[in-house]
PDB file of N, CA, C and O in Angstrom, chain B, residues numbered from 101:
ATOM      1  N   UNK B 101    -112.625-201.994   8.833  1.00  0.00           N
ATOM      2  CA  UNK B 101    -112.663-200.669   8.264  1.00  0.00           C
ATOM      3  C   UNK B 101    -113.353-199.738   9.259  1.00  0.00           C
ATOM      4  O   UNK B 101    -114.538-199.873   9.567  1.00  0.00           O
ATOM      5  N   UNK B 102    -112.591-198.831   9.724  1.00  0.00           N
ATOM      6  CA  UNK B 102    -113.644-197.640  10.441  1.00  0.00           C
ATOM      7  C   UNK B 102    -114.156-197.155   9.449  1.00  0.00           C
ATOM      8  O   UNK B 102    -113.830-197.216   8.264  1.00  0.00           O
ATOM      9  N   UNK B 103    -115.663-196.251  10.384  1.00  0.00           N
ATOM     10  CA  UNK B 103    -116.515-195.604  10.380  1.00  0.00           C
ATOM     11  C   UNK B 103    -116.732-194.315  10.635  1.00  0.00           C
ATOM     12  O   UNK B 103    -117.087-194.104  11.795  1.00  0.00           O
ATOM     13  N   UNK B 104    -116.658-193.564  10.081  1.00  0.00           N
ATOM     14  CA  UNK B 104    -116.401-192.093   9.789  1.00  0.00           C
ATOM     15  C   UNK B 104    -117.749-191.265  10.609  1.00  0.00           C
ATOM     16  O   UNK B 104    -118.776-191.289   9.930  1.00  0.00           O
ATOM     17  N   UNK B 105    -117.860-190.660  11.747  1.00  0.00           N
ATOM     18  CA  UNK B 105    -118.996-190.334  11.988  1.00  0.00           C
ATOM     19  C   UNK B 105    -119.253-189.466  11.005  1.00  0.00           C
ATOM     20  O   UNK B 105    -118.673-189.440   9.920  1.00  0.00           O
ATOM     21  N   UNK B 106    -120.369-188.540  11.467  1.00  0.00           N
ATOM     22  CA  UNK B 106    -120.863-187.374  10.795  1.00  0.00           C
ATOM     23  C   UNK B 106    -121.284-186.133  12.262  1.00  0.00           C
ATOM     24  O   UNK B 106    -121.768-186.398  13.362  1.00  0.00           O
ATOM     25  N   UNK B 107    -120.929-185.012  11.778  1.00  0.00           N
ATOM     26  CA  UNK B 107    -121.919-184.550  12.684  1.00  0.00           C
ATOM     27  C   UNK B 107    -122.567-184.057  12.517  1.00  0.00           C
ATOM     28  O   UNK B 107    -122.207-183.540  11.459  1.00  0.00           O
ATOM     29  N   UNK B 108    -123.859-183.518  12.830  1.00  0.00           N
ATOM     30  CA  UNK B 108    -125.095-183.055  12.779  1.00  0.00           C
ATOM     31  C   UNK B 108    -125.519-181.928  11.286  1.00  0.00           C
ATOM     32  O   UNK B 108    -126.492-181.841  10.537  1.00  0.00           O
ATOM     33  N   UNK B 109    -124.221-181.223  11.408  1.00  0.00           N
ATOM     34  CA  UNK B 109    -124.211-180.005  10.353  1.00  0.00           C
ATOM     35  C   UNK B 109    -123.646-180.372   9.254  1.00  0.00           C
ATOM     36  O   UNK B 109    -123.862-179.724   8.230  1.00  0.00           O
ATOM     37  N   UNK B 110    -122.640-181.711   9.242  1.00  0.00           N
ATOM     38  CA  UNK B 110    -122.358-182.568   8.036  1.00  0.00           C
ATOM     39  C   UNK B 110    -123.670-183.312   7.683  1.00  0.00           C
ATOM     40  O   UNK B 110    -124.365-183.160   6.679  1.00  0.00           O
ATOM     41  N   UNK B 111    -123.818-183.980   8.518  1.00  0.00           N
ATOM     42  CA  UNK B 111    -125.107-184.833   7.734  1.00  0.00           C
ATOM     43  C   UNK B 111    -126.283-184.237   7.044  1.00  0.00           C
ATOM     44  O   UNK B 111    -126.890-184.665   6.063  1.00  0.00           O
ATOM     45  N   UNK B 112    -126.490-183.128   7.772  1.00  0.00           N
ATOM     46  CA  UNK B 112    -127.607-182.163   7.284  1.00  0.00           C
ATOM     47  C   UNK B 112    -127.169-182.131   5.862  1.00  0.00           C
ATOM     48  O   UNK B 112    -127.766-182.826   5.040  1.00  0.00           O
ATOM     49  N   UNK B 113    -125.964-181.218   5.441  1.00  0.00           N
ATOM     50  CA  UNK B 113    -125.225-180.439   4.531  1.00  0.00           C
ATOM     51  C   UNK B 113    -125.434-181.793   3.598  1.00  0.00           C
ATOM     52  O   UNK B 113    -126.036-181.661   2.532  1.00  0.00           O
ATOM     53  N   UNK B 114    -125.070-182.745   3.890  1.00  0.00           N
ATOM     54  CA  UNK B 114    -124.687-184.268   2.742  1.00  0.00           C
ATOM     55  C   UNK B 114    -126.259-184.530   2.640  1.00  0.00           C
ATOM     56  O   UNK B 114    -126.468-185.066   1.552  1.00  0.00           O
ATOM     57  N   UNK B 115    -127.428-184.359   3.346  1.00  0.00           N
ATOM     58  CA  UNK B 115    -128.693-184.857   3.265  1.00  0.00           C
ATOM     59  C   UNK B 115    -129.690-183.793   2.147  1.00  0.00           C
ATOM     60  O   UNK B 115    -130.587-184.072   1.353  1.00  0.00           O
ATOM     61  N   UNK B 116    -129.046-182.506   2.532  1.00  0.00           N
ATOM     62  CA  UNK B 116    -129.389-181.149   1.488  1.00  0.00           C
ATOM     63  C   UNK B 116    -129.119-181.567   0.661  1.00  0.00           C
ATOM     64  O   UNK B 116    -129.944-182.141  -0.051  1.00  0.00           O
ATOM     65  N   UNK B 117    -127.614-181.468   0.300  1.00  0.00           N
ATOM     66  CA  UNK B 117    -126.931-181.797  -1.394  1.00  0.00           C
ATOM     67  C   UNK B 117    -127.217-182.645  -1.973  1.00  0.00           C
ATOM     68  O   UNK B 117    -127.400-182.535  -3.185  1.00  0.00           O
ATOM     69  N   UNK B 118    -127.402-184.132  -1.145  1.00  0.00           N
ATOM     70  CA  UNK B 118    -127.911-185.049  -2.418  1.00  0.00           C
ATOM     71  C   UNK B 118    -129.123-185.402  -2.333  1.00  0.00           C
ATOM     72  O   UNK B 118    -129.583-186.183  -3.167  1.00  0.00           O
ATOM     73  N   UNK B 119    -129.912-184.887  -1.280  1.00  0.00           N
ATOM     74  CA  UNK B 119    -131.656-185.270  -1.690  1.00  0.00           C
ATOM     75  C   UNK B 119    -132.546-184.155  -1.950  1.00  0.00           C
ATOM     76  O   UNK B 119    -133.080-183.834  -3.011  1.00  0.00           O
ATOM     77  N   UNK B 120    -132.619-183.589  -0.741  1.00  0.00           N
ATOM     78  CA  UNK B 120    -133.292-181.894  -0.898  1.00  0.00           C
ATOM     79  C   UNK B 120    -132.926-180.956  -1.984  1.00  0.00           C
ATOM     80  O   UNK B 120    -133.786-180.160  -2.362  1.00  0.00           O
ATOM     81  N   UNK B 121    -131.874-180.955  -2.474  1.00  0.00           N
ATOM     82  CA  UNK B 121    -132.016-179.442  -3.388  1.00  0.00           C
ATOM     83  C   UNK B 121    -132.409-180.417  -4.846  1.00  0.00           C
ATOM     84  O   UNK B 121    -133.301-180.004  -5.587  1.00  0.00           O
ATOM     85  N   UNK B 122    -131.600-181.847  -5.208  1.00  0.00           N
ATOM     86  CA  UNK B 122    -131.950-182.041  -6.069  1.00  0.00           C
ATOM     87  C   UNK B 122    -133.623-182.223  -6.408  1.00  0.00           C
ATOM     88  O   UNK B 122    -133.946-182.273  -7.594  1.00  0.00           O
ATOM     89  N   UNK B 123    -134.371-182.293  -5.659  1.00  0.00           N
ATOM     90  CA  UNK B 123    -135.835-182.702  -5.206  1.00  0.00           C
ATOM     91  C   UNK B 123    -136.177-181.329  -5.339  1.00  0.00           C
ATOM     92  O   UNK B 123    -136.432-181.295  -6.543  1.00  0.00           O
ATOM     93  N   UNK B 124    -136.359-180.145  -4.908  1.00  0.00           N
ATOM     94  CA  UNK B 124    -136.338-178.546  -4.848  1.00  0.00           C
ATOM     95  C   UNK B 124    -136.612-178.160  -6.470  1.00  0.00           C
ATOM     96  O   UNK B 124    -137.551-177.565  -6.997  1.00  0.00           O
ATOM     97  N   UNK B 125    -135.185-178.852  -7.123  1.00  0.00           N
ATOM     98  CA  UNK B 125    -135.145-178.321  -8.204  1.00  0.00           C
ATOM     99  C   UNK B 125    -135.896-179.020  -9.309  1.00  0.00           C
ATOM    100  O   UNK B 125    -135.811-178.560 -10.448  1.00  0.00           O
ATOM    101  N   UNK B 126    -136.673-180.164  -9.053  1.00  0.00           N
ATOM    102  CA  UNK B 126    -137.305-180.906  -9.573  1.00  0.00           C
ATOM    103  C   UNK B 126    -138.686-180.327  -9.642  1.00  0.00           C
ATOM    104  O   UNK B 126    -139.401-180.066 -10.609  1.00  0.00           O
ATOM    105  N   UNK B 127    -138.879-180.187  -8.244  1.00  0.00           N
ATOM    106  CA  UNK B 127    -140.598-179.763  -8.265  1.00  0.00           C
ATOM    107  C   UNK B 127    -140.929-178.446  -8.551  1.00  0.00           C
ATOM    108  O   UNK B 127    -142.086-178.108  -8.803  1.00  0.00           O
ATOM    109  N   UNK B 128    -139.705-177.451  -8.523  1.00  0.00           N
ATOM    110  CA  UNK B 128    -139.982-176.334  -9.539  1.00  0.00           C
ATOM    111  C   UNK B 128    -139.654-176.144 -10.888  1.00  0.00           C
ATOM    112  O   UNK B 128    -139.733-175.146 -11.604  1.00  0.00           O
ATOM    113  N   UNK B 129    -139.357-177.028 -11.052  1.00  0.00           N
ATOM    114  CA  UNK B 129    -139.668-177.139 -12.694  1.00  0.00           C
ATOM    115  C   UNK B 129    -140.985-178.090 -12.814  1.00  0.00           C
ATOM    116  O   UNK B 129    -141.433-177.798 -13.923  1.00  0.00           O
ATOM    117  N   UNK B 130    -141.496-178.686 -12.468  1.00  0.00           N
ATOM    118  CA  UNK B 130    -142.745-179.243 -12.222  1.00  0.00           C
ATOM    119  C   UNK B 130    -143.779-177.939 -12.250  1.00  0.00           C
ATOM    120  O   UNK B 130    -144.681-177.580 -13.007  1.00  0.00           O
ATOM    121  N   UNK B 131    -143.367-177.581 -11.411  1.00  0.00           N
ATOM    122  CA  UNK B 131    -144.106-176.256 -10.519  1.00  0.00           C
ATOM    123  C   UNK B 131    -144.358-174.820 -12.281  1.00  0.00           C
ATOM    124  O   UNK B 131    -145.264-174.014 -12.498  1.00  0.00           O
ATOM    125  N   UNK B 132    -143.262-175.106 -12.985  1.00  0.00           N
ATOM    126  CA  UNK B 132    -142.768-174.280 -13.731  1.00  0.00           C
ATOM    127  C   UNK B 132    -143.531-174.615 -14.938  1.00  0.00           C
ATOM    128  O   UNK B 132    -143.582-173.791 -15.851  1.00  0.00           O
ATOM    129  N   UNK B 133    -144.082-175.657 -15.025  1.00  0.00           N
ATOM    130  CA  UNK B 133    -144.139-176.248 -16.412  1.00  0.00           C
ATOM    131  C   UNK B 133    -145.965-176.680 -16.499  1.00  0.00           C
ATOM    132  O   UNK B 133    -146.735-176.822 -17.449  1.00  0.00           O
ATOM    133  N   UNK B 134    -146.170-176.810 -14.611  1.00  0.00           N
ATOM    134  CA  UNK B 134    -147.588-176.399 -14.650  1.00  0.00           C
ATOM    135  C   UNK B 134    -148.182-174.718 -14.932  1.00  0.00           C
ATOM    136  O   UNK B 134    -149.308-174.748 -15.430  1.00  0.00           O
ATOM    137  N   UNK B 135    -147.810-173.731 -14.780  1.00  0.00           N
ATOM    138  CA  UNK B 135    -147.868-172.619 -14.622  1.00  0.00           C
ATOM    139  C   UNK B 135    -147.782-172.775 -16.516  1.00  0.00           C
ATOM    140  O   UNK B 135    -148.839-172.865 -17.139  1.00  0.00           O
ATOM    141  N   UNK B 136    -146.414-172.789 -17.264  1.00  0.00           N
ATOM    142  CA  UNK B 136    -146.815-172.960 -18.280  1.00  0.00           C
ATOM    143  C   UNK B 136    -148.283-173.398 -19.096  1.00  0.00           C
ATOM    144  O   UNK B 136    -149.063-172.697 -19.741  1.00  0.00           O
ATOM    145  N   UNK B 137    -148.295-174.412 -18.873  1.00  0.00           N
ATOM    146  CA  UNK B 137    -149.149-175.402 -19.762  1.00  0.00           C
ATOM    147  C   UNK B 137    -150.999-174.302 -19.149  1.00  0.00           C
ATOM    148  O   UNK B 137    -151.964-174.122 -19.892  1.00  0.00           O
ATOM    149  N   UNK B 138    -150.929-174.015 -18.288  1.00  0.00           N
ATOM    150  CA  UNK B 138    -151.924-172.836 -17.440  1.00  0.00           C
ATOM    151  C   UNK B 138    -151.843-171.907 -18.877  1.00  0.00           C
ATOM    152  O   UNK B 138    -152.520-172.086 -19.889  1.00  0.00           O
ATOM    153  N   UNK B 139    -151.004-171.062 -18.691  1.00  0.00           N
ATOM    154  CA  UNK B 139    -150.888-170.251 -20.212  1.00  0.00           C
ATOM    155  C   UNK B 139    -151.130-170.516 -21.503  1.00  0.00           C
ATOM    156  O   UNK B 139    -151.617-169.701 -22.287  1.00  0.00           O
ATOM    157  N   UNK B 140    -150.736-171.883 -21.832  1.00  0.00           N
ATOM    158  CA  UNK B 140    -151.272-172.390 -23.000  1.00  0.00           C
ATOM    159  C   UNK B 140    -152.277-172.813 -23.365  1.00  0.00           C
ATOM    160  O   UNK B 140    -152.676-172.866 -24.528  1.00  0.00           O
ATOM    161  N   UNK B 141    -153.011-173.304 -22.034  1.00  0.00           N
ATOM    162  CA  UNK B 141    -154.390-173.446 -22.061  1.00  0.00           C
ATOM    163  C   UNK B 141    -155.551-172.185 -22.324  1.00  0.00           C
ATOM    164  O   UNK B 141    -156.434-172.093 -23.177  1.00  0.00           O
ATOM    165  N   UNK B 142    -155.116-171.196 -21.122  1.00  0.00           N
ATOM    166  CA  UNK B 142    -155.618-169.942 -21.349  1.00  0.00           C
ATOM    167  C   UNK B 142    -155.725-169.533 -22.549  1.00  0.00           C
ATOM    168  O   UNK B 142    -156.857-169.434 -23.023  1.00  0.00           O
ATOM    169  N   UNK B 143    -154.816-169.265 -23.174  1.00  0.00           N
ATOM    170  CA  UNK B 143    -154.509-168.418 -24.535  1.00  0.00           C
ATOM    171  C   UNK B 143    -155.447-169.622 -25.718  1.00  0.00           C
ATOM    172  O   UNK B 143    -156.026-169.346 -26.769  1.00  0.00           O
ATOM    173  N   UNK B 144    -155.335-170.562 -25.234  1.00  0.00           N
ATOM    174  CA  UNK B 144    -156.118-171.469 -26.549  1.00  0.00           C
ATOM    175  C   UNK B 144    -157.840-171.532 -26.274  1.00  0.00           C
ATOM    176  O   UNK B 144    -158.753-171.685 -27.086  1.00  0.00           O
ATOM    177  N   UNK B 145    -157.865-171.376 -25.024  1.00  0.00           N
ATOM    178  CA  UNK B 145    -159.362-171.547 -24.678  1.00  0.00           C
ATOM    179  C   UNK B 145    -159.897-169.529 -25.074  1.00  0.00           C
ATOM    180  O   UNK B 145    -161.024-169.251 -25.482  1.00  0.00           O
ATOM    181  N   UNK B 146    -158.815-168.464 -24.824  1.00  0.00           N
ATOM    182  CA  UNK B 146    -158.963-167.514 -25.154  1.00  0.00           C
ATOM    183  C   UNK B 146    -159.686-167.642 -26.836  1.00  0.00           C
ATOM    184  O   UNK B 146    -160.804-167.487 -27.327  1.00  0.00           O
ATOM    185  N   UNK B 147    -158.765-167.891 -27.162  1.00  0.00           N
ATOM    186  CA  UNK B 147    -159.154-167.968 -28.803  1.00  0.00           C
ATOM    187  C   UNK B 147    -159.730-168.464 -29.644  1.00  0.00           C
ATOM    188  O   UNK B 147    -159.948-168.126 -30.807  1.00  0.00           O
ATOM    189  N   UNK B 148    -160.101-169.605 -28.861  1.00  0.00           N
ATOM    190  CA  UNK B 148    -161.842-170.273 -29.355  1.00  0.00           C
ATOM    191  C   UNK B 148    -162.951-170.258 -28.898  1.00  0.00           C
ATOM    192  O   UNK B 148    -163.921-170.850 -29.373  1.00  0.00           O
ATOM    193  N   UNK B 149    -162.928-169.395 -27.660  1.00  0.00           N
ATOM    194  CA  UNK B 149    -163.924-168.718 -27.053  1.00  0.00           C
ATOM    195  C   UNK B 149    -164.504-169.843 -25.870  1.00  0.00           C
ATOM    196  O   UNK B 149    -165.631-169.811 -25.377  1.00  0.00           O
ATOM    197  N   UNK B 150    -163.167-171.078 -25.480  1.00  0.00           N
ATOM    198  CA  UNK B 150    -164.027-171.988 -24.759  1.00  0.00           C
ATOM    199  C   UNK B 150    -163.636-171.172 -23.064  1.00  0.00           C
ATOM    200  O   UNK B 150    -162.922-170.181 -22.911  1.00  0.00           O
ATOM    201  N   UNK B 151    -164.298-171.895 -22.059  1.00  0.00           N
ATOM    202  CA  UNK B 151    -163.945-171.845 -20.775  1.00  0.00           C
ATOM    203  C   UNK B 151    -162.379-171.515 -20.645  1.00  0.00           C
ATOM    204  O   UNK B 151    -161.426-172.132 -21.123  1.00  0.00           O
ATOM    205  N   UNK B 152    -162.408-170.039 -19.637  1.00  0.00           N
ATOM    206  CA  UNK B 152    -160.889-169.666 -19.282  1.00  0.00           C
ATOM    207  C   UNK B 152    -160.327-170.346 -17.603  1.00  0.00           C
ATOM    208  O   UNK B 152    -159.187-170.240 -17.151  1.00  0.00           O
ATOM    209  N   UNK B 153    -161.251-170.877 -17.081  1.00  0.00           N
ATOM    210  CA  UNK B 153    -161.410-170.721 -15.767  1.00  0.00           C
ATOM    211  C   UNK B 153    -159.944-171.792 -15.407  1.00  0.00           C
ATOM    212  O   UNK B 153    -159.117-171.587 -14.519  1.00  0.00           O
ATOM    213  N   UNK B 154    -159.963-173.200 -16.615  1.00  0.00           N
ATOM    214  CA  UNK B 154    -158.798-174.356 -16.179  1.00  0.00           C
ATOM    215  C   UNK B 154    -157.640-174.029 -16.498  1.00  0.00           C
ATOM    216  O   UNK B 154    -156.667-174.723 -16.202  1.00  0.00           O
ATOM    217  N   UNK B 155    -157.540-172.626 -17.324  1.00  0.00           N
ATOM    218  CA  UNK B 155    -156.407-172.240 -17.218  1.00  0.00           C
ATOM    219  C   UNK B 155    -155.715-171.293 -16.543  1.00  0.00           C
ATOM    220  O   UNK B 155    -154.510-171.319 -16.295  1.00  0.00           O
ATOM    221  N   UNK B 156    -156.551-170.398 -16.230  1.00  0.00           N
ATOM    222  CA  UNK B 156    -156.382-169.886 -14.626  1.00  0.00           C
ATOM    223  C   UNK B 156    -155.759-170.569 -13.165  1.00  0.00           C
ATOM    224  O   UNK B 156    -155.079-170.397 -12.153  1.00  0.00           O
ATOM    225  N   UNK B 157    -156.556-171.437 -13.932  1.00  0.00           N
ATOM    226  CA  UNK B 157    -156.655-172.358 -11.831  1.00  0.00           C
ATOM    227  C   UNK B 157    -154.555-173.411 -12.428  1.00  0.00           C
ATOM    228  O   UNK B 157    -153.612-173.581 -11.655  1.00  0.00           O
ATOM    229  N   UNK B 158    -154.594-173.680 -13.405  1.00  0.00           N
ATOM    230  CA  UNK B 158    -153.282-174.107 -14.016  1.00  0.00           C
ATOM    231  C   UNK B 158    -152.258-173.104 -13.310  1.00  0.00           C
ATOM    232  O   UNK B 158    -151.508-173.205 -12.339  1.00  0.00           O
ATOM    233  N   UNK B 159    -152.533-172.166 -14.156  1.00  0.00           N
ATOM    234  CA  UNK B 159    -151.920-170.622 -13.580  1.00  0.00           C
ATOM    235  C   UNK B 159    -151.479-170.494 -12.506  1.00  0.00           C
ATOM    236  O   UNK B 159    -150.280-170.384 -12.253  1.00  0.00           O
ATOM    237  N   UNK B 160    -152.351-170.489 -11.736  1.00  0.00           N
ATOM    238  CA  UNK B 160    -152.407-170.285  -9.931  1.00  0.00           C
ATOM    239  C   UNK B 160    -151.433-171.203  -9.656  1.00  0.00           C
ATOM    240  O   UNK B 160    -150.253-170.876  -9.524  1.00  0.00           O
ATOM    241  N   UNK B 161    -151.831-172.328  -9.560  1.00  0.00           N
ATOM    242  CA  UNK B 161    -151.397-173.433  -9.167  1.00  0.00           C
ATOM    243  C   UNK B 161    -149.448-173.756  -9.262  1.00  0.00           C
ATOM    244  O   UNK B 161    -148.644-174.316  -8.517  1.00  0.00           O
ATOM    245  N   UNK B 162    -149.367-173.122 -10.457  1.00  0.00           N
ATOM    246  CA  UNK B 162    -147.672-173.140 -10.927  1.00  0.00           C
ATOM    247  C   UNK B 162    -147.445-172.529  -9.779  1.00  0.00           C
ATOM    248  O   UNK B 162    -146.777-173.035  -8.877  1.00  0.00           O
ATOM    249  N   UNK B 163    -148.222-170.888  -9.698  1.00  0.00           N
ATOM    250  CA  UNK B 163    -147.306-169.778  -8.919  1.00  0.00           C
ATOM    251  C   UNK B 163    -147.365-170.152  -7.577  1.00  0.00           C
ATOM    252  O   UNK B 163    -146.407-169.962  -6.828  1.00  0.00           O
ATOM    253  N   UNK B 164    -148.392-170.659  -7.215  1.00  0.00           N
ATOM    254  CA  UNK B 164    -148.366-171.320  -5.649  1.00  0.00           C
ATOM    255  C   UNK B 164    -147.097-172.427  -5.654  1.00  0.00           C
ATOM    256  O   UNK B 164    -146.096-172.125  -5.003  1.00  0.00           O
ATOM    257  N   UNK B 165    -147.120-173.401  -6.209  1.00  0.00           N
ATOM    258  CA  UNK B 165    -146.128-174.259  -6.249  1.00  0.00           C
ATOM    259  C   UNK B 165    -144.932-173.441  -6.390  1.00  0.00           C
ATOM    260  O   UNK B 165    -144.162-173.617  -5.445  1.00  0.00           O
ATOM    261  N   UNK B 166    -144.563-172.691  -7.168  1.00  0.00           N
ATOM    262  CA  UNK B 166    -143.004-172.212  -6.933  1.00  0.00           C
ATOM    263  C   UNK B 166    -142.740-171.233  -5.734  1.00  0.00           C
ATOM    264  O   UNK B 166    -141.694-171.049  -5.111  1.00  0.00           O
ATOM    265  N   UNK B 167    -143.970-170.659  -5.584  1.00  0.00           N
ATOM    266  CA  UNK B 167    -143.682-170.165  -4.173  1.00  0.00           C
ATOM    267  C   UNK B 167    -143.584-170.978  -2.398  1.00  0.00           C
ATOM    268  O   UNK B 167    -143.174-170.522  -1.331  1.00  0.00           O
ATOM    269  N   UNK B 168    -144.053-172.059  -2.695  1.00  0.00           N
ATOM    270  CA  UNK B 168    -144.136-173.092  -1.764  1.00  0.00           C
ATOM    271  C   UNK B 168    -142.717-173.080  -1.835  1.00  0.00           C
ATOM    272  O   UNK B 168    -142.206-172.739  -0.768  1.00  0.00           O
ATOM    273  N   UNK B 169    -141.826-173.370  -2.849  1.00  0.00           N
ATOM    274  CA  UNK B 169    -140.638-174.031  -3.032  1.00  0.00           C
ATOM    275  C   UNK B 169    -139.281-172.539  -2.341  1.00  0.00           C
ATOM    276  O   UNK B 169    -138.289-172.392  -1.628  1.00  0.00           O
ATOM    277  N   UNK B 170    -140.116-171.889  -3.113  1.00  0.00           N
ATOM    278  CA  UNK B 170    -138.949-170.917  -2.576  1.00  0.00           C
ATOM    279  C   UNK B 170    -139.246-170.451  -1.329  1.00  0.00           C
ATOM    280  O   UNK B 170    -138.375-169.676  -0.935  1.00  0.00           O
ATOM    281  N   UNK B 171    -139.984-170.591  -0.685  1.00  0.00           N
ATOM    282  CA  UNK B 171    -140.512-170.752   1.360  1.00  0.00           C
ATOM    283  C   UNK B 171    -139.178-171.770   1.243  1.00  0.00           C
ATOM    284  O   UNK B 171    -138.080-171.223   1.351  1.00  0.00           O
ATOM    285  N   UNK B 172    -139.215-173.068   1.051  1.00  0.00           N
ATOM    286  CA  UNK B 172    -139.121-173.913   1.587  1.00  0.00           C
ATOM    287  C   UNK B 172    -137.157-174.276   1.538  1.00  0.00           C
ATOM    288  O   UNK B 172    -136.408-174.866   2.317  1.00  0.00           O
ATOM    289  N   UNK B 173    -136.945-173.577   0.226  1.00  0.00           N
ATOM    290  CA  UNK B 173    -135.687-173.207   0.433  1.00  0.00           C
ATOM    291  C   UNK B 173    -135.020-172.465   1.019  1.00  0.00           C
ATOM    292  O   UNK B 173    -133.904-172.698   1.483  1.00  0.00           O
ATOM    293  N   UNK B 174    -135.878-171.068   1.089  1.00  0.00           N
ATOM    294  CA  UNK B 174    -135.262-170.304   2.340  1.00  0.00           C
ATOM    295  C   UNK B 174    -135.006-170.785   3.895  1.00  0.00           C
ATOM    296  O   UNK B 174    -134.087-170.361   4.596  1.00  0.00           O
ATOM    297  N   UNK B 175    -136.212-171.964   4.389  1.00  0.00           N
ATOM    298  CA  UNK B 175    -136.170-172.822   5.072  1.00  0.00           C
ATOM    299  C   UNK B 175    -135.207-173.444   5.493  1.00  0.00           C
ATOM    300  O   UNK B 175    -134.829-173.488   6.664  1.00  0.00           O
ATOM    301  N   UNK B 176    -134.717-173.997   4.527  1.00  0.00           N
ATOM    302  CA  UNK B 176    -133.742-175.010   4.715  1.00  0.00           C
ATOM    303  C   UNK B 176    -132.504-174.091   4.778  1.00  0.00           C
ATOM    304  O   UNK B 176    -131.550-174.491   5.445  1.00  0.00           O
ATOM    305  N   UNK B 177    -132.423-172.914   4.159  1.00  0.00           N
ATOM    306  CA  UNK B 177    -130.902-172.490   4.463  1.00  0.00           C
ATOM    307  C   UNK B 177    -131.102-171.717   5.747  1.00  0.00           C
ATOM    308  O   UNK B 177    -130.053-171.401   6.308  1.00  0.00           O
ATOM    309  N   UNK B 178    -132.147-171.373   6.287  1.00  0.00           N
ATOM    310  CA  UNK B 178    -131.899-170.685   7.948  1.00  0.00           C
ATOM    311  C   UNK B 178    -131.419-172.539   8.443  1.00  0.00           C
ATOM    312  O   UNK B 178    -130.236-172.838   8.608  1.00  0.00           O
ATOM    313  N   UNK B 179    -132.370-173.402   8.583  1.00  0.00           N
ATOM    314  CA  UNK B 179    -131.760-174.577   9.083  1.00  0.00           C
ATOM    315  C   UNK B 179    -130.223-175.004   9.331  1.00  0.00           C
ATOM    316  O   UNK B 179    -129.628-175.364  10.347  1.00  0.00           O
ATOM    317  N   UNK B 180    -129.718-174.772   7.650  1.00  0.00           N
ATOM    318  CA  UNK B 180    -128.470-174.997   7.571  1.00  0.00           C
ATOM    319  C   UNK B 180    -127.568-174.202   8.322  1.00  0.00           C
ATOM    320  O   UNK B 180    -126.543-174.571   8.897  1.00  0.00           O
ATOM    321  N   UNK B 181    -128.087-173.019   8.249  1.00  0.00           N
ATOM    322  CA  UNK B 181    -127.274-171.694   8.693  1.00  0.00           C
ATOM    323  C   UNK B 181    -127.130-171.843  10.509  1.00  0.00           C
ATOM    324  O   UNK B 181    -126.212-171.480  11.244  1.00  0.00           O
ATOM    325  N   UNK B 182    -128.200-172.401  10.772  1.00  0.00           N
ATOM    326  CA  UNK B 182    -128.170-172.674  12.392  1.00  0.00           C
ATOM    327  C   UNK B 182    -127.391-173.902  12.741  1.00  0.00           C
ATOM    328  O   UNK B 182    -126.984-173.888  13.903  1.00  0.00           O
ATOM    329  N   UNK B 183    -127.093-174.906  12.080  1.00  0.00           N
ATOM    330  CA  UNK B 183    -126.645-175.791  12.179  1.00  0.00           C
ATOM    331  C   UNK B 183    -124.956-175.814  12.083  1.00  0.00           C
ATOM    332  O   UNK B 183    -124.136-176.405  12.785  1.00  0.00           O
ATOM    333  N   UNK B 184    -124.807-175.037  11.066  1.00  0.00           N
ATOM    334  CA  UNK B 184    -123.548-174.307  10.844  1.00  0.00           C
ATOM    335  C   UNK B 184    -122.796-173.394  11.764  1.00  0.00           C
ATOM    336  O   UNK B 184    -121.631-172.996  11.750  1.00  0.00           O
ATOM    337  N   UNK B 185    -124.004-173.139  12.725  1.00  0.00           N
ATOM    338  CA  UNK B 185    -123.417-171.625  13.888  1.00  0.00           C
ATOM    339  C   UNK B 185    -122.367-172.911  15.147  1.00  0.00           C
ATOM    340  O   UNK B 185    -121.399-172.718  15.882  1.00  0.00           O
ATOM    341  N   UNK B 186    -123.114-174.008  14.871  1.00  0.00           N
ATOM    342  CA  UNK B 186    -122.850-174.272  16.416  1.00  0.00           C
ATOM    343  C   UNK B 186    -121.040-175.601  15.825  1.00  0.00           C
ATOM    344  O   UNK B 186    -120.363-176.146  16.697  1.00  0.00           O
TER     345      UNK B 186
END
């Protein structure tokens, strides 16, 4: 049976689609659901008057994480996009 090469801008493209974006879209909903649970904490520690500070730092933490992610996708499509030129 032959062996089908790949080239560089295929393999990339096949290495994006089935590992990277599904992984992307994983850790921002991760990313999404910490930021949540940040809010729910807030608002409950709001209202019983306990410490706001762990839901803050929850908070943060989502929005950093989804912004990591969306760096990191833009990333990958200049990558792709260069890979694609040649």
């Amino acid at each position: 049976m032959p062996t089908a090469t790949l080239s560089p801008a295929a393999l990339a493209g096949r290495l994006t689609t089935v590992i990277i974006y599904p992984l992307m879209v994983l850790l921002v909903g991760l990313a999404v659901l910490v930021f949540v649970w940040g809010i729910v904490e807030f608002l409950r520690d709001l209202s019983s008057g306990g410490e706001l500070q762990k839901g803050k730092d929850h908070m943060l933490w989502g929005i950093a994480g989804i912004f990591v992610m969306a760096a990191a996708y833009a990333i990958f499509q200049i990558i792709q996009g260069t890979l694609n030129s040649f």
